[in-house]
N, C-alpha and C positions, 0 to 999 in steps of 0.2 A: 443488542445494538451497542457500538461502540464508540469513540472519538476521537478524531486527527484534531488533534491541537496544536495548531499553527501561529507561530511567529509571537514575540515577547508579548503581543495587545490581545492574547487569547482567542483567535478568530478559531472558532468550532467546526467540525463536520461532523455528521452521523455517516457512521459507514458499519454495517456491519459485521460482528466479532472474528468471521471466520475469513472474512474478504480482508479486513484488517490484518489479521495474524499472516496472512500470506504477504501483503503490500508491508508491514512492517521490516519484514527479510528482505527484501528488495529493498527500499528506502537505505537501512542500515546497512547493507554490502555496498551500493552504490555511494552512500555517503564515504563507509572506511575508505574505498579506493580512492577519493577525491572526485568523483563525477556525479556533479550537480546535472538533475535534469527537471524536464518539465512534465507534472502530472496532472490532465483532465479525469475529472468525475463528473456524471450529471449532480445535477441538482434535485433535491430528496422529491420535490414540490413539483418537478416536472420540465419549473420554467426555464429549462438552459442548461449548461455545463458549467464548471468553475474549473480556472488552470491557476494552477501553483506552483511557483519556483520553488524547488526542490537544493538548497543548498548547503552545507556543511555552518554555515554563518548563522542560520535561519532556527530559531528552538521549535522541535515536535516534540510532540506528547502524545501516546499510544495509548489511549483511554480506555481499557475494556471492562464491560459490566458482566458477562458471563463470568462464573464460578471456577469454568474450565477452561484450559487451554483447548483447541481442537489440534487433531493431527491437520499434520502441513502432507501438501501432495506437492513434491517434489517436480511431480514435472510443470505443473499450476507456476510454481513460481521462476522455474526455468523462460516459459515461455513470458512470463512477469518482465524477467529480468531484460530477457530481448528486447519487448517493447520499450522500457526505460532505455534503451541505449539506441532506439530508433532514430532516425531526423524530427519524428515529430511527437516523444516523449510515451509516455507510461498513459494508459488510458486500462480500465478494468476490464477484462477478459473474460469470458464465461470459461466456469472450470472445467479442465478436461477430466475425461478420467483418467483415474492413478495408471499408469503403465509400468511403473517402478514402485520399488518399497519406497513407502511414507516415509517421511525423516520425522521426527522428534520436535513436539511443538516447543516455541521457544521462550 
């Protein structure tokens, strides 16, 4: 299990390592380009969801406890990407299966 560390006052998420390592590529390509967006997660506990402004201003930190990196499924974070550039932002996707070669965990 891993960590979204959000904004200078340390505000935490558990998210885990391999949901992480996909959402991290996404975050970090949207940021280079300049496009700030909005991402929902639920909430670990049950009770709700949480939205994040996503912005180039804003400091993240990509916390992981695993030992290993996982392989990245390429088309996971394609359709990643999509939903980040939606009208209504980046929300977690159930993974598909690989239909193209894995890329190289980062």
């Amino acid at each position: 299990m891993g960590k979204l560390v959000y904004n200078a006052l340390g505000h935490s998420f558990d998210i885990e390592d391999r949901t992480l390592s996909h959402l991290r590529m996404v975050f970090m390509n949207k940021l280079r380009r300049g496009e700030p967006f909005m991402f929902h997660f639920p909430v670990g506990d049950g009770s709700g969801t949480r939205t994040l402004w996503i912005h180039p201003s804003i400091p993240l930190v990509f916390h992981f406890y695993g030992s290993r990196a996982p392989q990245l499924n390429r088309r996971w974070i394609d359709e990643l990407m999509h939903e980040a550039s939606s009208a209504n932002g980046l929300s977690v996707i159930a993974e598909p299966e690989a239909d193209s070669p894995e890329v190289r965990s980062a």
